[in-house]
C-alpha positions as CSV (number, residue, x, y, z in Angstrom):
1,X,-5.0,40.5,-87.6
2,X,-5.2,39.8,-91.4
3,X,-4.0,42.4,-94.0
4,X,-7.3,44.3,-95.5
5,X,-7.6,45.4,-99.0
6,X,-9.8,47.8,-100.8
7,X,-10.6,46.1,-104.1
8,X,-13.7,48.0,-105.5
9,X,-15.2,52.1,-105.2
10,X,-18.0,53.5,-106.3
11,X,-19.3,57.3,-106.5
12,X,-22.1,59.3,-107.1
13,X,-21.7,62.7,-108.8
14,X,-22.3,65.0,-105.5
15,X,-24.6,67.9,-105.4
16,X,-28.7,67.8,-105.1
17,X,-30.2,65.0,-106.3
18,X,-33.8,63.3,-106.8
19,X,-33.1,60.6,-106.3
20,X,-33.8,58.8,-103.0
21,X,-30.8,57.7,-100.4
22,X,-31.5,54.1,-101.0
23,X,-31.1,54.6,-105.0
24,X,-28.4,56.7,-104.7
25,X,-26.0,54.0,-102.4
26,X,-27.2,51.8,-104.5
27,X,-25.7,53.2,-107.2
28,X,-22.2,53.5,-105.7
29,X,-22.5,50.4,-104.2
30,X,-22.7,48.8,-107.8
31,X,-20.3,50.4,-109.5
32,X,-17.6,49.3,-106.3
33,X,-19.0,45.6,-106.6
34,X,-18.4,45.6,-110.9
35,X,-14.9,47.9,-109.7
36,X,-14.2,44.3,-107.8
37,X,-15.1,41.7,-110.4
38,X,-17.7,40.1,-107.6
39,X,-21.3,40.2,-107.2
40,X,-23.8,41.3,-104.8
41,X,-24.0,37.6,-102.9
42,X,-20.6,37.4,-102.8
43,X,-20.5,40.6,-99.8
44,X,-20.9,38.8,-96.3
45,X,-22.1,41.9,-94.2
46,X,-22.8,45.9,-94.9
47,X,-22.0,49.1,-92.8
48,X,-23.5,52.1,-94.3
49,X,-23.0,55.7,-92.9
50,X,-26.1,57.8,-92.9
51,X,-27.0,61.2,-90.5
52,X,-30.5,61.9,-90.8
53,X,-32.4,60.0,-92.8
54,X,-35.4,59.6,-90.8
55,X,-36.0,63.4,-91.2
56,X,-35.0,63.6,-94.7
57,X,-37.0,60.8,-96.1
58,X,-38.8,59.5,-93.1
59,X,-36.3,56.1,-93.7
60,X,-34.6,54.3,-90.5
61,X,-33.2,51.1,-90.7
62,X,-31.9,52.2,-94.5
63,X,-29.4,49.7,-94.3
64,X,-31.1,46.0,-95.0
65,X,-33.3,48.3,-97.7
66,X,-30.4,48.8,-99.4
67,X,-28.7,45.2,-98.9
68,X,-32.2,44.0,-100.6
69,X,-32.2,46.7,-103.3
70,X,-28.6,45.7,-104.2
71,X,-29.9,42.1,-104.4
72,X,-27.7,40.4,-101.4
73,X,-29.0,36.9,-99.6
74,X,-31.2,37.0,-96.6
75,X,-27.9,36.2,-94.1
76,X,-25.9,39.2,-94.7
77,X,-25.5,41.4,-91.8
78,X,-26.4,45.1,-92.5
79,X,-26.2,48.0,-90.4
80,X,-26.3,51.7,-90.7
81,X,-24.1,53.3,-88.4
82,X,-24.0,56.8,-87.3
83,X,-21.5,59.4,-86.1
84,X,-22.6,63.1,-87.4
85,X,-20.4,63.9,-90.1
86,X,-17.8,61.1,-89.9
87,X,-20.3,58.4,-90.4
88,X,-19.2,56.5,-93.6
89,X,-15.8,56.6,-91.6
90,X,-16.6,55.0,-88.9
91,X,-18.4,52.6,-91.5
92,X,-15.5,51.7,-93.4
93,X,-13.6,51.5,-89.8
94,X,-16.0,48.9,-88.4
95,X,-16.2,47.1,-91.5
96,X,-12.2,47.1,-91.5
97,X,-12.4,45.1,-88.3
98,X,-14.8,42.3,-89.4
99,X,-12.2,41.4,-92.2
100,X,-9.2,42.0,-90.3
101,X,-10.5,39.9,-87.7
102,X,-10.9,37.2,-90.1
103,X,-15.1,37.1,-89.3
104,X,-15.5,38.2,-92.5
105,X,-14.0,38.1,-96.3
106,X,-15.4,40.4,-97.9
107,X,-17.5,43.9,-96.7
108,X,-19.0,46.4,-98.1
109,X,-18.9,49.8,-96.3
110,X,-19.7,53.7,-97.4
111,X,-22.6,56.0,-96.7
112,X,-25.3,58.0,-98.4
113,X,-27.4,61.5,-97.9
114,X,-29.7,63.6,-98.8
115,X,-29.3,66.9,-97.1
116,X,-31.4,68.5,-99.8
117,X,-34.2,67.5,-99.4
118,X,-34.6,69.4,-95.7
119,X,-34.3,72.7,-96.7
120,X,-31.7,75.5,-95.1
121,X,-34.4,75.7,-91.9
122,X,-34.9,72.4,-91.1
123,X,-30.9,71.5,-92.0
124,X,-30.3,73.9,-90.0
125,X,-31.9,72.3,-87.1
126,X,-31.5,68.6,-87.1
127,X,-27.6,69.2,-88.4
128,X,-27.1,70.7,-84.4
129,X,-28.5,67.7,-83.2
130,X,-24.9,66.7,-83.9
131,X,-23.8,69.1,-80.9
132,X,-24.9,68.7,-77.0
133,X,-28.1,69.3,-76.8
134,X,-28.5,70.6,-73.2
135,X,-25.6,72.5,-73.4
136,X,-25.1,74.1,-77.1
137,X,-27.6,73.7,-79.5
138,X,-30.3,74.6,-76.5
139,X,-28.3,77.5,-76.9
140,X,-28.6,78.6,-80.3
141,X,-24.6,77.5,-80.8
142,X,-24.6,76.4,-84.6
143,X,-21.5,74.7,-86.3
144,X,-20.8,78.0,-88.6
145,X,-20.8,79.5,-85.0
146,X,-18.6,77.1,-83.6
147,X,-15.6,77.0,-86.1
148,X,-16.0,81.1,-86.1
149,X,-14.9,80.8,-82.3
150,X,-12.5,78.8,-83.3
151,X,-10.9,81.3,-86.3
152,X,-11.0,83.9,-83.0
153,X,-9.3,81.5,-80.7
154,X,-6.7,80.5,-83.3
155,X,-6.3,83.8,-84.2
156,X,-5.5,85.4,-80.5
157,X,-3.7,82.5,-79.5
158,X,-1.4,82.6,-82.2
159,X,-1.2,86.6,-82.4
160,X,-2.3,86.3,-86.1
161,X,-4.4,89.6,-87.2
162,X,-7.6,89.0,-87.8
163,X,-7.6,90.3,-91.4
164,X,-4.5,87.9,-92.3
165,X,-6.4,85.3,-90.9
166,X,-9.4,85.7,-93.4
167,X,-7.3,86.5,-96.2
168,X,-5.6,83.0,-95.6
169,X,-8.8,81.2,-95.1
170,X,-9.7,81.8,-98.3
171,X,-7.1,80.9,-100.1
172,X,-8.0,77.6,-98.2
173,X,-11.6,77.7,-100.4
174,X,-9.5,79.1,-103.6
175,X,-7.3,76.4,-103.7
176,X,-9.9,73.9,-103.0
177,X,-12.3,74.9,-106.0
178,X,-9.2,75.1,-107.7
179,X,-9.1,71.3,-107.2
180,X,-13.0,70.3,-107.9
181,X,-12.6,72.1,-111.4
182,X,-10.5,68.6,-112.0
183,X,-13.2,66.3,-110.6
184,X,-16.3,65.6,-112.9
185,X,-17.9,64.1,-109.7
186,X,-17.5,67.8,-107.3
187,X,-20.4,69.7,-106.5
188,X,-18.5,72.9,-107.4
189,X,-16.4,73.0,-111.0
190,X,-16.0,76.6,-110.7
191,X,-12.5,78.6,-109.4
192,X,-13.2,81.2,-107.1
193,X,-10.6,84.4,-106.3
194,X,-9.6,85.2,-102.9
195,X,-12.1,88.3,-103.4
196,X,-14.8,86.2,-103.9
197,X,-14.4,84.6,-100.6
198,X,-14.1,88.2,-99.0
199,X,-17.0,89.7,-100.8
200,X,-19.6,87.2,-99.8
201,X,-21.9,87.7,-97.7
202,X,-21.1,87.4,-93.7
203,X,-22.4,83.9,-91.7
204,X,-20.8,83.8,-88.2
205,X,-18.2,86.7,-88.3
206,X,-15.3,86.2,-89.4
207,X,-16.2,83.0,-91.6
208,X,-18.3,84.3,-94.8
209,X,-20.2,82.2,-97.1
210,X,-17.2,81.2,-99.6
211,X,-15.6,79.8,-95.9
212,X,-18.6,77.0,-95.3
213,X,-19.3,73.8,-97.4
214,X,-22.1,73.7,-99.0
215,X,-25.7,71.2,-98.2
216,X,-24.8,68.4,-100.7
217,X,-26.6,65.2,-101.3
218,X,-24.7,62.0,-102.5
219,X,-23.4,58.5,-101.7
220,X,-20.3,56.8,-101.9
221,X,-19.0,52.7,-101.0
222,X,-16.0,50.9,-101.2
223,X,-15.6,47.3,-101.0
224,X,-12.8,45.4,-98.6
225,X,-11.7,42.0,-98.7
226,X,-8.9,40.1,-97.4
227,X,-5.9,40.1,-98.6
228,X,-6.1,36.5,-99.8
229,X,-9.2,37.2,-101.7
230,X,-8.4,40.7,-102.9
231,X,-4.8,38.9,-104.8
232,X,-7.5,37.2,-107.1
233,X,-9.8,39.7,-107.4
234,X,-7.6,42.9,-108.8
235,X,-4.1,43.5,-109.7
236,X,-4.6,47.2,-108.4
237,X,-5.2,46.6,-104.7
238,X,-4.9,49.7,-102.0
239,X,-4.5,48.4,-97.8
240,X,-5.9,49.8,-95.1
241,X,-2.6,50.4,-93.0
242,X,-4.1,52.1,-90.0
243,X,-7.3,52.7,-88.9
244,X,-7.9,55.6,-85.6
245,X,-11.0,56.6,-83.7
246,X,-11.3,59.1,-81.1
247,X,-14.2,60.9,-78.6
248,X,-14.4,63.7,-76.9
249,X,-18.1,65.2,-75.4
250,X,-19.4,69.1,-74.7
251,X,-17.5,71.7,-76.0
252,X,-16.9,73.5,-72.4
253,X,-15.0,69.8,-71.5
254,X,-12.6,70.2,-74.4
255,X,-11.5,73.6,-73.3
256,X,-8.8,74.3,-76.1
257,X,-11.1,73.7,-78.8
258,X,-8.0,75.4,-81.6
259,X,-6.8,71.7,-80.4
260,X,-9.1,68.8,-81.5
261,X,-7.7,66.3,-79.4
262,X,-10.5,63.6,-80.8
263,X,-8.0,64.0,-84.1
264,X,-5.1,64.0,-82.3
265,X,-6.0,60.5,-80.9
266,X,-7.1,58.7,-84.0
267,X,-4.1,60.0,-86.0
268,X,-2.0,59.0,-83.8
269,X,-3.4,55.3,-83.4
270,X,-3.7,55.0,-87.2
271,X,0.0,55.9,-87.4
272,X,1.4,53.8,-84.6
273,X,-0.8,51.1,-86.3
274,X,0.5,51.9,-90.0
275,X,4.0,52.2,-88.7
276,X,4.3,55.4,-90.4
277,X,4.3,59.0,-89.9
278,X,2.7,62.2,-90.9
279,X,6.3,63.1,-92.9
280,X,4.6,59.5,-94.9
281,X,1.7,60.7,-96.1
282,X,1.5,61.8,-99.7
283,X,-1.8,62.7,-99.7
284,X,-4.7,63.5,-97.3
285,X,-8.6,64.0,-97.6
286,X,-9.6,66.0,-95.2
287,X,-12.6,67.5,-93.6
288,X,-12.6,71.2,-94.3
289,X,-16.2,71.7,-93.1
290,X,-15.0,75.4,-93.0
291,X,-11.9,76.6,-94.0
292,X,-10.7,77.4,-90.8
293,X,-11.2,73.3,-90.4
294,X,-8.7,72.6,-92.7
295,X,-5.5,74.7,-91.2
296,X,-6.5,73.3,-87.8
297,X,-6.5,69.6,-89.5
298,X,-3.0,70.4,-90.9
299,X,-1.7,71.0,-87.7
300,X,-3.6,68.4,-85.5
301,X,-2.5,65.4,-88.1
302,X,1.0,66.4,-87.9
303,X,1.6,68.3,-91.3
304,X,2.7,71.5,-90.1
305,X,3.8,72.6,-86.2
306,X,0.7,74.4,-84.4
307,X,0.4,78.1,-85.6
308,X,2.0,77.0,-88.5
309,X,-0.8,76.4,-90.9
310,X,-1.2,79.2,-92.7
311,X,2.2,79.7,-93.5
312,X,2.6,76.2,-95.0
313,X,-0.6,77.4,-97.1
314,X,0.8,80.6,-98.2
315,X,4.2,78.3,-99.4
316,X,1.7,75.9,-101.6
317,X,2.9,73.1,-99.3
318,X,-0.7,71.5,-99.2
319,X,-1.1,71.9,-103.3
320,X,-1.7,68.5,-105.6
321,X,2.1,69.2,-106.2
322,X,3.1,70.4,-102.7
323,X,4.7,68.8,-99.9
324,X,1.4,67.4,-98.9
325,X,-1.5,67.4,-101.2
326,X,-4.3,68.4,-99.4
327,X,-7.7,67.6,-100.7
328,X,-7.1,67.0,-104.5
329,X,-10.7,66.3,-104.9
330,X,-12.0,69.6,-103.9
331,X,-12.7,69.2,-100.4
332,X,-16.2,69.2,-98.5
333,X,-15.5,72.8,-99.9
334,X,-15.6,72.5,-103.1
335,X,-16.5,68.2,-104.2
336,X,-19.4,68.9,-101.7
337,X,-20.6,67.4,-98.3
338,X,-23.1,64.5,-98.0
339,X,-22.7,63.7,-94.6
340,X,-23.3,60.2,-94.4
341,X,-21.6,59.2,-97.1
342,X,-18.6,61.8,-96.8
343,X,-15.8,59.4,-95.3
344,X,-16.6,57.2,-97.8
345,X,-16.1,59.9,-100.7
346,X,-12.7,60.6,-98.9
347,X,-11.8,56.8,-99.4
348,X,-13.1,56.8,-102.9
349,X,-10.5,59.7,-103.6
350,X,-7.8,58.2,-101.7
351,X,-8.1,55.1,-103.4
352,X,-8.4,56.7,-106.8
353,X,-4.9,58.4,-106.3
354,X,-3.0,55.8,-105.2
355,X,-4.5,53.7,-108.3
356,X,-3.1,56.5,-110.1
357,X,-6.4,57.2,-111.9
358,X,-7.5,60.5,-111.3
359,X,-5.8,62.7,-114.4
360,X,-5.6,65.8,-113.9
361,X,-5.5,66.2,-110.3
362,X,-3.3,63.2,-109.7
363,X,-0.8,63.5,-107.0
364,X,2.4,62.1,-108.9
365,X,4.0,58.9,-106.8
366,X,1.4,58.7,-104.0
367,X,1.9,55.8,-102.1
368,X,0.7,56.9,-98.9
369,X,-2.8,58.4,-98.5
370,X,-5.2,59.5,-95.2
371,X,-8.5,60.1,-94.6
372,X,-10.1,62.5,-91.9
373,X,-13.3,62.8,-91.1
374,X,-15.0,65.1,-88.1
375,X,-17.8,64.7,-86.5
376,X,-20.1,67.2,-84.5
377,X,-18.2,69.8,-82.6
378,X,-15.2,68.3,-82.5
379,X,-17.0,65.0,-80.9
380,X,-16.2,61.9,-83.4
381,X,-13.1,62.1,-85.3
382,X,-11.6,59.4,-87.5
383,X,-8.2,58.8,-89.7
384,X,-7.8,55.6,-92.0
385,X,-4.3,55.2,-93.6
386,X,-4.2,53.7,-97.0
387,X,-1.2,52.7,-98.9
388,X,-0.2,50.2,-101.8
């Protein structure tokens, strides 16, 4: 397989918007095609990540409306692609493989949402549509549900008080709004105490409302081209190293669900793929949907040993200047979550930190950086390696 590069990212500033999906891709699609000195015919096919457009805007098939809005030729290939929250992932994925495979020079991939426009109720609804249907959401299991299972699980299994637990949860959400105060393009600029996590108001005991991400609407795209191609087109490029994509179905078949074994596979083919390790990475984006997801992601990547999370956070091992860096942009926590378009803000991030471009919260010598994006409960999980 050829070497892929990213040569070009684009971003939306992430919160609620008013503007519609299409106009908002469109704008981060832009900005990544100037980013890579080409122009709108020069992109040979288009995988965009979106979740629920159709109840959102009433828009299917968003994908060639946006190839036309951005001003792309008739024969360009476009295709929205969909995996709950992992989407733009397993966009930039799939369009990793037409380049790699040599079908294509040059793709553009990334995703857009607008969660916003739903409303909490309706959210509510369509986002377990993500889950089984006959199974969990027919029975009233939500995702803040879920991941507070999880916290209990995690918590008995590892003989962790309960109390501790929560107390180190937060500091998950503190240190992640300590990070979006650096990033003009976060939903949340604000730092938060561990207090204020523990003083808001209850949503699935034991995870309160400072644990969950917020609704966020946004849209994010990244260009790749061969290697060949990307040596004249920037002097800055970033490779794909690995790419990793796992499944797993119902809830009851996963049994362990304090082990997301979904992850577990697609780390571990993007680092047999890379060549590399998790004792490589630099820095990682990952998807703290709550923040009990984000000491289960340390573990399940290989960071930390299992039951070993929280006492890695507690050492400041996943701060910008830590062993790892963990989420320098904020997180889902804090930079916001627009589900379609969320892997690709991950990339965007990545990319941006191993340019060496993103100022205050830049992760000094990063050479190595990882994506992780989950999908559902537990069901679609994917991990890109990027590296210069």
């Amino acid at each position: 397989m050829r070497r892929v590069a990213v040569v070009g990212i684009g971003m939306t500033k992430i919160g609620i918007s008013d503007k519609s999906q299409i106009e908002m891709f469109s704008e981060a699609a832009m900005e990544a095609i100037n980013n890579s000195a080409i122009g709108p015919k020069d992109i040979q096919a288009l995988f965009m990540g979106n979740y629920l457009g159709d109840f959102e805007e009433g828009q299917m098939n968003m994908a060639p409306m946006c190839a036309s809005e951005l001003g792309m030729t008739y024969d360009v290939p476009s295709v929205r692609v969909e995996g709950a929250c992992a989407s733009g992932s397993v966009g930039i994925r799939e369009a990793y493989i037409w380049v790699a495979s040599g079908f294509c020079d040059i793709v553009l991939a990334g995703g857009t949402e607008r969660a916003s426009a739903m409303g909490t109720s309706l959210a509510t609804r369509t986002f377990a549509m993500g889950s089984d249907s006959r199974y969990e959401s027919f029975c009233g299991a939500t995702f803040p549900g879920v991941f507070a299972m999880i916290a209990r699980l995690y918590s008995a299994k590892y003989g962790i008080p309960m109390e501790k637990l929560k107390e180190k949860m937060a500091m998950v959400a503190v240190k992640n709004h300590k990070n979006g105060v650096k990033n003009p393009l976060a939903q949340f600029q604000k730092e938060i105490t561990v207090d204020t996590v523990l003083n808001s108001f209850m949503v699935a005991d034991p995870l309160q409302l400072f644990d969950c991400c917020p609704f966020s609407d946004g849209a994010a795209a990244i260009v790749l081209a061969s290697e060949e191609v990307a040596k004249r087109l920037t002097d800055k490029p970033v490779y794909i190293m690995g790419v990793g994509q796992g499944s797993a179905g119902p809830l009851y078949r996963q049994r362990d669900i304090t082990r997301i074994r979904a992850r577990e596979a697609a780390a571990a083919q993007a680092y047999k793929m890379a060549g590399l390790s998790p004792e490589d990475i630099d820095v990682c984006e990952l998807h703290d949907c709550f923040t009990i997801a984000e000491i289960l992601a340390y573990e399940g990547l290989g960071f930390f040993d299992f039951g070993k999370g929280i006492q890695a956070l507690e050492n400041g091992e996943t701060e910008i200047t830590g062993r790892i860096a963990v989420n320098p942009s904020g997180g889902l926590k804090a930079k916001g979550h627009p589900i379609g378009a969320t892997g690709a803000a991950q990339a965007y991030e990545i990319v941006k930190q191993l340019r060496g471009e993103c100022g205050g919260r830049q992760v000094q010598g990063a050479k190595f950086g990882m994506t992780d994006t989950l999908g559902g409960d537990l069901a679609t999980s994917v991990n890109i390696i990027y590296g210069v």
